[in-house]
Structures are given as structure tokens and as C-alpha cells.
C-alpha positions in Angstrom: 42.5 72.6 176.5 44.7 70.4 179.2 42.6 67.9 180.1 43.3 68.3 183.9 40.8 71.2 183.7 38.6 69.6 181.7 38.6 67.2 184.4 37.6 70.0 186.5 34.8 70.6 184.5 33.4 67.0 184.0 32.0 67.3 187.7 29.1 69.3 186.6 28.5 66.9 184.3 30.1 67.9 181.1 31.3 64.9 179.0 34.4 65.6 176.7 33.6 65.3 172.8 35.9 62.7 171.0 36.0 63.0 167.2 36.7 60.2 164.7 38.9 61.1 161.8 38.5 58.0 159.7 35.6 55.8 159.9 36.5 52.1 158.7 37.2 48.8 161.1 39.6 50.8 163.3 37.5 54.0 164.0 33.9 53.0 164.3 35.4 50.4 166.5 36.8 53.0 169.0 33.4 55.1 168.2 31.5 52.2 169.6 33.8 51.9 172.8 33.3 55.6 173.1 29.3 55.2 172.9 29.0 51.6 175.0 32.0 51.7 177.6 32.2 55.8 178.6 28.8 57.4 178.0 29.1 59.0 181.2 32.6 60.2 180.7 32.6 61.4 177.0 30.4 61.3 173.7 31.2 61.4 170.2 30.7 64.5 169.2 31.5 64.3 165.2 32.4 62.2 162.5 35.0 62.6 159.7 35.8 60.4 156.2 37.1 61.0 152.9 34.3 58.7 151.9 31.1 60.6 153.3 29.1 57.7 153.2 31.3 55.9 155.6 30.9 58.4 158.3 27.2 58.4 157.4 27.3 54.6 157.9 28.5 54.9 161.2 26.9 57.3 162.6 23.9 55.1 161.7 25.0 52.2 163.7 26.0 54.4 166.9 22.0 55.6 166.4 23.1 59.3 166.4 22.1 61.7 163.2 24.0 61.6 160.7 22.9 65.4 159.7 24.3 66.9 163.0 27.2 64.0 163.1 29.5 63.6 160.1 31.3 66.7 159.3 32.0 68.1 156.2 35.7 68.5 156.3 38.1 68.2 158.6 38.1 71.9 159.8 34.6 71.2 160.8 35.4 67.8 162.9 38.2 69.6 164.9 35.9 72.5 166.0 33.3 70.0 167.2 36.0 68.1 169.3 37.7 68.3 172.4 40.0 65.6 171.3 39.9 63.8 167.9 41.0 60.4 167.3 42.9 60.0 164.2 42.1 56.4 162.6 42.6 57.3 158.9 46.1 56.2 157.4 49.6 56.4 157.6 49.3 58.8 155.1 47.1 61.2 156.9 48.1 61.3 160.0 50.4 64.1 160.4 48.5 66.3 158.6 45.2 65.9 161.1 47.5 65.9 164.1 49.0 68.9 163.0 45.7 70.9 161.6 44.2 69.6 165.5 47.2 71.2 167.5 47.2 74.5 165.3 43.3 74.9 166.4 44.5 74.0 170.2 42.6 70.4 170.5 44.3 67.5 171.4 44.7 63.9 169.1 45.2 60.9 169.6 47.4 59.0 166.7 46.9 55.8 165.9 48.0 55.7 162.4 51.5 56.4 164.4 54.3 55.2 161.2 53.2 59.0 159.3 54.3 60.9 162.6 57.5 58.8 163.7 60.1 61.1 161.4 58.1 64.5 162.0 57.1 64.4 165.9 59.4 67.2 166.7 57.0 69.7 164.7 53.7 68.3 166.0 55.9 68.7 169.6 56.3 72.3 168.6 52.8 72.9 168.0 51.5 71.0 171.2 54.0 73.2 173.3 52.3 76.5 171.4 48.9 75.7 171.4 49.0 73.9 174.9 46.8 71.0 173.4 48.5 67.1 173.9 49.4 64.2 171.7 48.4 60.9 172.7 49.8 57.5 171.1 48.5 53.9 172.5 51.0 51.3 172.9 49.1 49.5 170.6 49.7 45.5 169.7 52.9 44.6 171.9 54.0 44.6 175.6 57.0 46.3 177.1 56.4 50.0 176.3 55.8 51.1 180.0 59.6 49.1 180.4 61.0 50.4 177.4 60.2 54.4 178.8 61.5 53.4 182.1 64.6 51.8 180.9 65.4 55.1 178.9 65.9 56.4 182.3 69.5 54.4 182.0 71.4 53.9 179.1 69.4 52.5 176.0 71.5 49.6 173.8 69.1 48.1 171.5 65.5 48.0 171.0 64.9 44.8 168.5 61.3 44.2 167.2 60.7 40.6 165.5 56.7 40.5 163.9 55.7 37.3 162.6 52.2 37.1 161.1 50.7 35.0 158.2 51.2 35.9 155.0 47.9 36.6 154.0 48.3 39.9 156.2 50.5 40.9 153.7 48.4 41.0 150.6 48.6 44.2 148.4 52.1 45.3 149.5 53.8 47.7 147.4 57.2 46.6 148.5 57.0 43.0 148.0 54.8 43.5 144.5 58.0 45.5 143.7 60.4 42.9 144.6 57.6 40.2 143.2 57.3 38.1 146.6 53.3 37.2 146.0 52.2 36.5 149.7 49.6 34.2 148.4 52.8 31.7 147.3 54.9 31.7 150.8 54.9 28.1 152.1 57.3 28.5 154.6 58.9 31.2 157.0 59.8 34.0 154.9 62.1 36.7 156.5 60.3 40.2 154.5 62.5 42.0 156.1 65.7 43.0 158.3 66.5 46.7 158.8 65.8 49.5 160.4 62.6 50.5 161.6 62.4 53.6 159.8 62.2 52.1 156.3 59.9 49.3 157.5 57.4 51.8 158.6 57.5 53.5 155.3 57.6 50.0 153.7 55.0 48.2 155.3 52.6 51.3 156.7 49.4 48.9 157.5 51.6 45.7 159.2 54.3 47.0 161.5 53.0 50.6 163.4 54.4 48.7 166.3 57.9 50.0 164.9 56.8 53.5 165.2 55.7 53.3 168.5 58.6 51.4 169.7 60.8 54.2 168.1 59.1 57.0 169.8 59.7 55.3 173.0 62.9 54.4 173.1 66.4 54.8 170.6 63.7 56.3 167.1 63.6 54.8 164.3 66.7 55.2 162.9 68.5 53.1 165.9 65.4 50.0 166.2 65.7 47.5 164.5 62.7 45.6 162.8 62.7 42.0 161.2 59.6 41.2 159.5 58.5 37.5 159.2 55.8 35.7 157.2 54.8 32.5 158.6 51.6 30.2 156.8 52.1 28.4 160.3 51.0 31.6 162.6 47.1 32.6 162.5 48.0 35.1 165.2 50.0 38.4 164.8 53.1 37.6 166.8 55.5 40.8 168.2 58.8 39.8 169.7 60.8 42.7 171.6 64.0 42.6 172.7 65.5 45.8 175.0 68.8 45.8 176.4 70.0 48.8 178.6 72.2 49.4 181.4 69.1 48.9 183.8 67.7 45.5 182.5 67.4 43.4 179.7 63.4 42.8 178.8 62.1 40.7 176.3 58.3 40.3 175.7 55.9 38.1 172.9 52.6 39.4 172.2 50.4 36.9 170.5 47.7 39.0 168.9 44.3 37.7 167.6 43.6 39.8 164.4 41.2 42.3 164.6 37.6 41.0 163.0 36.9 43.9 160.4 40.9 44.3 159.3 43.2 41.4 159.5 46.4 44.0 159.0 45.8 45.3 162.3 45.2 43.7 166.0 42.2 43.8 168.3 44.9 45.0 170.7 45.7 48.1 169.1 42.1 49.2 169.7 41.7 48.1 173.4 44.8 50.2 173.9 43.0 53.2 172.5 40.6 52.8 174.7 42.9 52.0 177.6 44.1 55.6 176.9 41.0 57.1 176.8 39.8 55.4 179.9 43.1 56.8 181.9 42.6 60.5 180.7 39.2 59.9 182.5 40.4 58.5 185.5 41.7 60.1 188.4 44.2 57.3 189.1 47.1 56.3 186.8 48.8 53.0 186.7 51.8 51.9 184.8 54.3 54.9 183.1 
């Protein structure tokens, strides 16, 4: 379903169903959003988690049934949706974006490091099945500059996070290399490289990487530095662009978000920025 008829549609008072694939901090969250901010523009329809009692939860505090509202699989979810929000893992994510765009609905990825190095197949099925993929800009500025300046010639995309090191507790990579966050008193450079091994390094800290990558140069061409700092409290993303149309730098100082302290309150007001434009009949920004 493209959403312009859908659109159509909504004028006799249809709403479009949203599905939540993943029910922690992140998707009940956007579920609430859904319920409080665009009642008249959408509903959610179903509920999906590997932990059934999650969804359950959830569905409790939206005060809809939990009988008719948590699916039992993911199969289920997708046929109850319109569009499904995917707010499950890294891990996950391709495999519900995919499974969505083989049964013709549309996602929106927030979980956007497991797509970054397989977004040519989800393309192909999106082209095939007509359904669309949506990824929020999520916790930085400069992604409606960085699209535009890919109209000229692209030189470097450099993204420096800095965030306390308490964000980084219960990282595989640093237990490996055995860097205890608990024990940084100091600003600790985690890591310089590129941005494809820091999404696959640090899945829950730096999704900023994959969406910068998808952007702009991909993730073999940005560059990531990754920075712990017991002197931040705020999750800091520094971007530098350079191109043959502009140089652009931008700082977002995120406040963590309340429930999860590895992600920003940002990412989840720019889900919901995204929602609120695929409702809208005027479109601001790229």
C-alpha cells in the first residue's frame, strides 16, 4: 500500500494501523505517541515481543485489550498493520523489515545498524512489493544537509559521539578488550574507524552511524570516533560533511531517553516526526 492512497482513503475517516515490533522503552514510547498525539490520524493496531508479557504490559498501559492486541508471532502483527514500526534490536531488524516488505506493508526501522550493509535487498523487495521503508534521522542534526549535499560531490562524512561512560556498560567489545566503563576517569577515545565496524561493535550506542551512512558516502567511507567522557551527562553527536557544495558541521546535545540511557529522547521524537509527515499533506525539510 503507498501511502498517498491511503491518504486518499483517510478522508472517510479510516485511520492507518501502526504495528509495534518490540515493546521495551523505545516502542511503547512511540505506541504512546501513536495513541496521545495522532488518534485521529492512525491507531495501533497490534502488538509484537519475543517476551509476550511485554506486549501484554503495554497494551495494558495504552488501555486497549491485550486479547485482540499483542500478536502471537510476527506473521500475525504484519497482517494486522498498515505499517509496522520496528523497535526490537539490531539484531532483528532486517529480518522484520524484510518479512513486512514480502507481505506488501511498509516499516519503519529504527533499530537502523542491522539494515546499513543489507539495504539493497530490503530496496529490492520494496520496489517488488510497492510497500516503503522509512528510517528517522534519529539523535543528530544535518541529515536533511547531508542528502542535499549528495546532490554535489561527497568528501567526508565524520561522526564524533561522546557520551558518559556509563552508556557503555555491558559492551561486548570493550569486555573483550577489558576496558570496564565503570573505571574511565577521563576522556577515553573507544573508538576510531569506520562506521561500519562501529555499528557492528557498539549496536545499542552509535545507530547514528548507520543512518549517517545511508545518507550520504555508507558505511564503509564514514568515519566514526567514539568517545567516553565521565564529564558529559548528555549524549553528544558531532558531524562533520565536506562536499563540493558546502562544508556543514552540526552538535547535537541529546538528553538521554528516561526508560534506556543507550538511546536519546530524540531518536523517538524523530519517529514520530516521521509519522506525523506521512500524515500531513505538507512536507518540510528533504
Amino acid at each position: 500500500m503507498r501511502y498517498d492512497t491511503f491518504m486518499l482513503g483517510q478522508k472517510s475517516g479510516t485511520r492507518l494501523k501502526i504495528g509495534i515490533a518490540g515493546c521495551g522503552a523505545i516502542g511503547g514510547s512511540l505506541a504512546r505517541i501513536v495513541r496521545e498525539e495522532f488518534g485521529r490520524e492512525m491507531r495501533v493496531s497490534a502488538l509484537f515481543d519475543l517476551r509476550a508479557e511485554h506486549a501484554a504490559a503495554l497494551a495494558g498501559r495504552l488501555h486497549i485489550a491485550a486479547k485482540t492486541a499483542v500478536a502471537r508471532d510476527l506473521k500475525a502483527l504484519i497482517k494486522a498493520s498498515d505499517l509496522v514500526v520496528e523497535a526490537a534490536s539490531a539484531s532483528a531488524s532486517y529480518d522484520i523489515a524484510c518479512e513486512c516488505l514480502k507481505a506488501g506493508r511498509s516499516v519503519m526501522v529504527m533499530s537502523v545498524g542491522g539494515i546499513v550493509d543489507k539495504v539493497e535487498r530490503l530496496l529490492r523487495e520494496a520496489e517488488r512489493s510497492g510497500a516503503r521503508i522509512y528510517v528517522p534521522s534519529g539523535a543528530l542534526a544535518g541529515i536533511d544537509a547531508l542528502k542535499a549535499a549528495g546532490g554535489a560531490r561527497l568528501k567526508s562524512v565524520t561522526l564524533t559521539t561522546i557520551k558518559n561512560p556509563a552508556s557503555f556498560s555491558g559492551v561486548d567489545y570493550l569486555r573483550r578488550r577489558k576496558i570496564d566503563p565503570a573505571g574511565i576517569n577521563k576522556d577515553t577515545v573507544l573508538f576510531d574507524g569506520r562506521a561500519e565496524k562501529a555499528v557492528r561493535c557498539f549496536p545499542q550506542n552509535i545507530n547514528v552511524a548507520a543512518v549517517l551512512s545511508l545518507a550520504g558516502m555508507g558505511a564503509r567511507a564514514t568515519r566514526v570516533r567514539i568517545i567516553a567522557s565521565p564529564f558529559v551527562k548528555k549524549n553528544i553527536h558531532e558531524v562533520r560533511i565536506e562536499s563540493d557544495a558546502a562544508v556543514i558541521t552540526t552538535r547535537t546535545e541529546n538528553v538521554p531517553h528516561p526508560e534506556n540511557r543507550k538511546t536519546s529522547y530524540l531518536a523517538v521524537l524523530a519517529a514520530a516526526a516521521v509519522l506525523r509527515q506521512i500524515t500531513s499533506p505538507v512536507s518540510v525539510g528533504t
